[in-house]
C-alpha positions as CSV (number, residue, x, y, z in Angstrom):
1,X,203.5,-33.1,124.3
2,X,200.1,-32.9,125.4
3,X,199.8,-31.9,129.6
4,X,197.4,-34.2,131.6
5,X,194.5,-32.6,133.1
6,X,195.4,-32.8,136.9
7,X,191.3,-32.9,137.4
8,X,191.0,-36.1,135.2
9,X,194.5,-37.7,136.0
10,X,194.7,-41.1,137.7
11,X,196.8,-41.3,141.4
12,X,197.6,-43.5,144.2
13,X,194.5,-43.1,146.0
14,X,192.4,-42.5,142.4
15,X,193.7,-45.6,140.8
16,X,190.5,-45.7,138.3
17,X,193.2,-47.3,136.0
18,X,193.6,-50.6,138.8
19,X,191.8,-53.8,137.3
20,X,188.7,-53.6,139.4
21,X,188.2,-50.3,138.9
22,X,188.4,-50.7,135.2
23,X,186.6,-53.8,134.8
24,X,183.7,-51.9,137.0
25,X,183.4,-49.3,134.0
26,X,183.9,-51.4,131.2
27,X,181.3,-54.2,131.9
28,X,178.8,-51.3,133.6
29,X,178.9,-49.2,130.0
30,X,179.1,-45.9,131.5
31,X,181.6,-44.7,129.3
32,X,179.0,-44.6,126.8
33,X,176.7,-42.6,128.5
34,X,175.9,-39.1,128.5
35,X,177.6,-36.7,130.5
36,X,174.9,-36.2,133.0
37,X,174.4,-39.9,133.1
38,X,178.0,-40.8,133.7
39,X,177.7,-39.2,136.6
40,X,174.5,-40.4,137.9
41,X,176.1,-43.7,137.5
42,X,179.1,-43.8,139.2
43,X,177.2,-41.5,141.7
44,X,174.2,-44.0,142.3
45,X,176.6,-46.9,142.1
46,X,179.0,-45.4,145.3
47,X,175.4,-44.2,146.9
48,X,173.8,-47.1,146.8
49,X,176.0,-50.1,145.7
50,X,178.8,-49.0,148.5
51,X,177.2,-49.3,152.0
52,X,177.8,-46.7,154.7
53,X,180.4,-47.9,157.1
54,X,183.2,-47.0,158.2
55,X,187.4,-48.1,156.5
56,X,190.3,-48.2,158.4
57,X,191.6,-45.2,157.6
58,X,190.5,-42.0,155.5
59,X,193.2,-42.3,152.7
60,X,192.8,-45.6,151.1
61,X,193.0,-46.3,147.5
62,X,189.2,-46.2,145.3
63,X,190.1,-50.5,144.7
64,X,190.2,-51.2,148.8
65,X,186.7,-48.9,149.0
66,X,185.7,-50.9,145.9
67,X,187.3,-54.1,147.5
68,X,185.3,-53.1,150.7
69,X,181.9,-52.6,149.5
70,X,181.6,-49.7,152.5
71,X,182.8,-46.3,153.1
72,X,182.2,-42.9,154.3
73,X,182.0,-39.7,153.2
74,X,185.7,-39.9,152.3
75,X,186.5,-43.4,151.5
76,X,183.5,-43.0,149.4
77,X,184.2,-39.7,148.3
78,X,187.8,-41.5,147.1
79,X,185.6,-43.6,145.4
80,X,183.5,-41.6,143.6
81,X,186.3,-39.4,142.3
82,X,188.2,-42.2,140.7
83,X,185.0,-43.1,138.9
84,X,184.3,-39.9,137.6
85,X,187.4,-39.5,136.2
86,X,187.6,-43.3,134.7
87,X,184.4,-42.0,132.8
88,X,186.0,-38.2,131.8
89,X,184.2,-35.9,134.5
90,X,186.8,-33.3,136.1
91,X,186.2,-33.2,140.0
92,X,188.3,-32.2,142.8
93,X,187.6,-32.2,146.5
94,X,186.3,-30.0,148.8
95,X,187.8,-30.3,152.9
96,X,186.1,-29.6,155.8
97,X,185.7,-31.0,159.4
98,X,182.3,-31.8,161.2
99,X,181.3,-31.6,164.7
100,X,181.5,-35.3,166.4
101,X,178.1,-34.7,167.2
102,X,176.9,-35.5,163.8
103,X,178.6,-39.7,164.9
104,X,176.5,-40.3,167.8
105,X,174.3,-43.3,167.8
106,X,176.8,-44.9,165.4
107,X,179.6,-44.6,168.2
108,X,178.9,-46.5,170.7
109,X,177.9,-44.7,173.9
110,X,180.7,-46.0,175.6
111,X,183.7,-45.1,173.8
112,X,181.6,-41.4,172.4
113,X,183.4,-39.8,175.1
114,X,187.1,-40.9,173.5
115,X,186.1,-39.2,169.9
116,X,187.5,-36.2,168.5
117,X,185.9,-32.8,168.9
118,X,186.0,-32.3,165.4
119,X,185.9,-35.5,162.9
120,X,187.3,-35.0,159.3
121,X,184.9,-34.5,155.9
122,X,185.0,-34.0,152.6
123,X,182.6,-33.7,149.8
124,X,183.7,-34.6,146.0
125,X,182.9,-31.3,143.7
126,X,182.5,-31.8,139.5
127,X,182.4,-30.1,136.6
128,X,179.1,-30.2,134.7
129,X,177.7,-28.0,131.4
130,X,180.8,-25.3,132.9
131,X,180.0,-25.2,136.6
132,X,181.3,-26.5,140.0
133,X,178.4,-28.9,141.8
134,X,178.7,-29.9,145.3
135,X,178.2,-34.0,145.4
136,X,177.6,-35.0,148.9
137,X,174.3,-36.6,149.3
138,X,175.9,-40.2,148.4
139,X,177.5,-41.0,152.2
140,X,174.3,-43.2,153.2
141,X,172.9,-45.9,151.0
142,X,169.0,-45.6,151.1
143,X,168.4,-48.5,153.2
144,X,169.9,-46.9,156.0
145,X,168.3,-43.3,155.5
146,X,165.3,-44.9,154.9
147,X,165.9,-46.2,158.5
148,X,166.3,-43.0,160.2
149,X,163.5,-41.2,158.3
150,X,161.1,-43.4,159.8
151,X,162.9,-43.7,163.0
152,X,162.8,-39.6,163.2
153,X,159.5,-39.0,161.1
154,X,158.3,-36.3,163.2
155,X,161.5,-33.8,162.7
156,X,163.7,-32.5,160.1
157,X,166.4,-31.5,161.7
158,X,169.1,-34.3,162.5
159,X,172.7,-33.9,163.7
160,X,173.3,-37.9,164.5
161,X,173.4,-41.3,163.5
162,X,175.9,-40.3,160.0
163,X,173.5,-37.5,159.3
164,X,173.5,-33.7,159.6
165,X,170.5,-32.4,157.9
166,X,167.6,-29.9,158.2
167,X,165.4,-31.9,155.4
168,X,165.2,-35.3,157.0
169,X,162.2,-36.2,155.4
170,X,163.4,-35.5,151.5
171,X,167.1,-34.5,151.5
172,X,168.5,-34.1,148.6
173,X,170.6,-36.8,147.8
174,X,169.4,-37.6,144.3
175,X,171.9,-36.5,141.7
176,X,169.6,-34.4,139.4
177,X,172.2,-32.0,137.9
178,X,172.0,-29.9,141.2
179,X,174.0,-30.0,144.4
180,X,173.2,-32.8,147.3
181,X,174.1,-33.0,150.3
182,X,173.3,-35.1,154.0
183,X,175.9,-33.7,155.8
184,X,176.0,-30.5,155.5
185,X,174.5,-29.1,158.5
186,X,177.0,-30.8,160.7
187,X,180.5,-28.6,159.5
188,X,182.6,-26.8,161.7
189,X,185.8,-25.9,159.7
190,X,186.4,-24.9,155.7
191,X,189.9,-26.2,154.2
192,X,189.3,-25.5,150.7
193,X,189.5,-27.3,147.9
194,X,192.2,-30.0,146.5
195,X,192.7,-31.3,143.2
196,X,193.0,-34.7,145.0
197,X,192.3,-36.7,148.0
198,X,196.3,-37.3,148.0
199,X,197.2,-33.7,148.8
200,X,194.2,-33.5,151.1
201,X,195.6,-36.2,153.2
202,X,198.8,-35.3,152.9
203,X,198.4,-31.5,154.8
204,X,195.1,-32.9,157.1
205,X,194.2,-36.1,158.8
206,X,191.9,-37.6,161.8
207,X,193.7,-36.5,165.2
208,X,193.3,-39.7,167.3
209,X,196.8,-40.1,168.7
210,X,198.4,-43.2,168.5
211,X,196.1,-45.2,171.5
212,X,193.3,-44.5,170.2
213,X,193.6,-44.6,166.3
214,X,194.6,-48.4,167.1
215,X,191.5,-48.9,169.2
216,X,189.6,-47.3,165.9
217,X,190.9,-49.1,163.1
218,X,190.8,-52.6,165.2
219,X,188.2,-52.3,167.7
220,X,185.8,-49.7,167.3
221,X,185.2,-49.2,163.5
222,X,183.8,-52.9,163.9
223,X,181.4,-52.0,166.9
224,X,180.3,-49.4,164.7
225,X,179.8,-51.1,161.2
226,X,177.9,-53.8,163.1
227,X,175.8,-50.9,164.6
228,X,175.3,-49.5,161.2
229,X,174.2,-53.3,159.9
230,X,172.1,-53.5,162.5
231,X,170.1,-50.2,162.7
232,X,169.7,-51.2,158.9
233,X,168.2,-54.9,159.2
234,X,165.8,-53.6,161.8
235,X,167.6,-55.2,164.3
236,X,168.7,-52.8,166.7
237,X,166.8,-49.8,167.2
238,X,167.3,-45.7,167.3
239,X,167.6,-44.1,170.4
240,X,166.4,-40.1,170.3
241,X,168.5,-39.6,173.5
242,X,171.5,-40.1,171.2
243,X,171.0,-37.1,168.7
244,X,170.4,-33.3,168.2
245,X,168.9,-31.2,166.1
246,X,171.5,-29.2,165.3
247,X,175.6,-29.9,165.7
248,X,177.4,-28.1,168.7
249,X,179.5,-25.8,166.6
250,X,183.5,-25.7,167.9
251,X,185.8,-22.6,167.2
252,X,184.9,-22.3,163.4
253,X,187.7,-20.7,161.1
């Protein structure tokens, strides 16, 4: 009896085999791609296709991100995992936490205060030509990077507003068969790596307490996805007051 590979099997949270998911691949062709285009499919389509925003919790299925049409670096992470597996690309995930800092502008001010020292992260990791490649650069869709490049044109350095990066001006966030990365800059603690977001979840999640995790998932995560759609229409505006260069590091391990 032939074993499943636990880096290309299907699970509650990567339900590539749920309809939507499916359909997504089929009509889309990338199963008949190339290896390096498979990836810079589903990679482009969770980038770009998936705007940044924020779920109600970290460990939701790939069909609600899908279902959604936002996420975060590990809704969307979720995502992009059960993609790369519906198309045969092993990848596992990589856990880490980042400093709060690395929120601000896209908290609200007012409630900043009432956020956790240390939020949680993840970036997806694949196989490709027999190495491991760090895939993070997909968190913010290009509309809203564009947004803070212009808004921050004169630095490089940016712990704030979703980004924690010291090559504001040309990231690299483009999957060209190398790492990417926009957070990177921001983390504060190394968990290792998983075979899925399942067992990830299952040994880490957010700290909010009960008060304010409902506040989050009813209240807050709305204030701050109409933030996000707002610093992205032009709307509302930047403020400089609400960002640093580089992320107040807490007791690292």
């Amino acid at each position: 009896m032939q074993m499943t590979d636990p880096l290309l099997a299907p699970t509650k949270l990567l339900d590539f085999d749920a309809a939507p998911l499916a359909h997504l691949i089929e009509t889309r062709g990338w199963r008949g791609l190339s290896e390096y285009d498979r990836i810079g499919a589903a990679y482009d389509f969770v980038r770009n296709e998936i705007a940044f925003g924020y779920n109600r919790a970290d460990d939701i299925p790939a069909s609600e991100v899908l279902s959604d049409g936002y996420g975060q670096c590990n809704t969307k992470g979720t995502l992009l995992m059960a993609l790369l597996r519906g198309v045969g690309i092993r990848c596992r995930l990589h856990g880490f936490t980042i400093h709060k800092g690395l929120q601000r502008g896209v908290v609200p001010e007012l409630v900043y205060p009432l956020a956790p020292q240390e939020i949680l992260h993840s970036w997806v990791e694949i196989e490709y030509q027999g190495a491991w490649f760090n895939l993070e650069g997909f968190i913010l869709d290009d509309a809203f990077l564009t947004v803070l490049q212009t808004s921050f044109s004169d630095t490089d350095s940016l712990c704030g507003y979703g980004a924690g990066t010291d090559c504001l001006g040309a990231p690299p966030v483009t999957w060209n068969g190398e790492d990417t990365y926009i957070q990177k800059s921001g983390i504060v603690q190394d968990f290792g790596v998983f075979d899925t977001p399942d067992a990830f979840y299952l040994s880490h999640e957010q700290s909010f307490g009960w008060l304010r995790g409902a506040l989050y998932r009813h209240i807050i995560r709305h204030w701050m996805n109409a933030r996000v759609r707002g610093f992205r229409s032009g709307r509302l505006k930047t403020d400089r007051r609400a960002t640093h260069a580089h992320a107040e590091p807490a007791n690292a391990t």
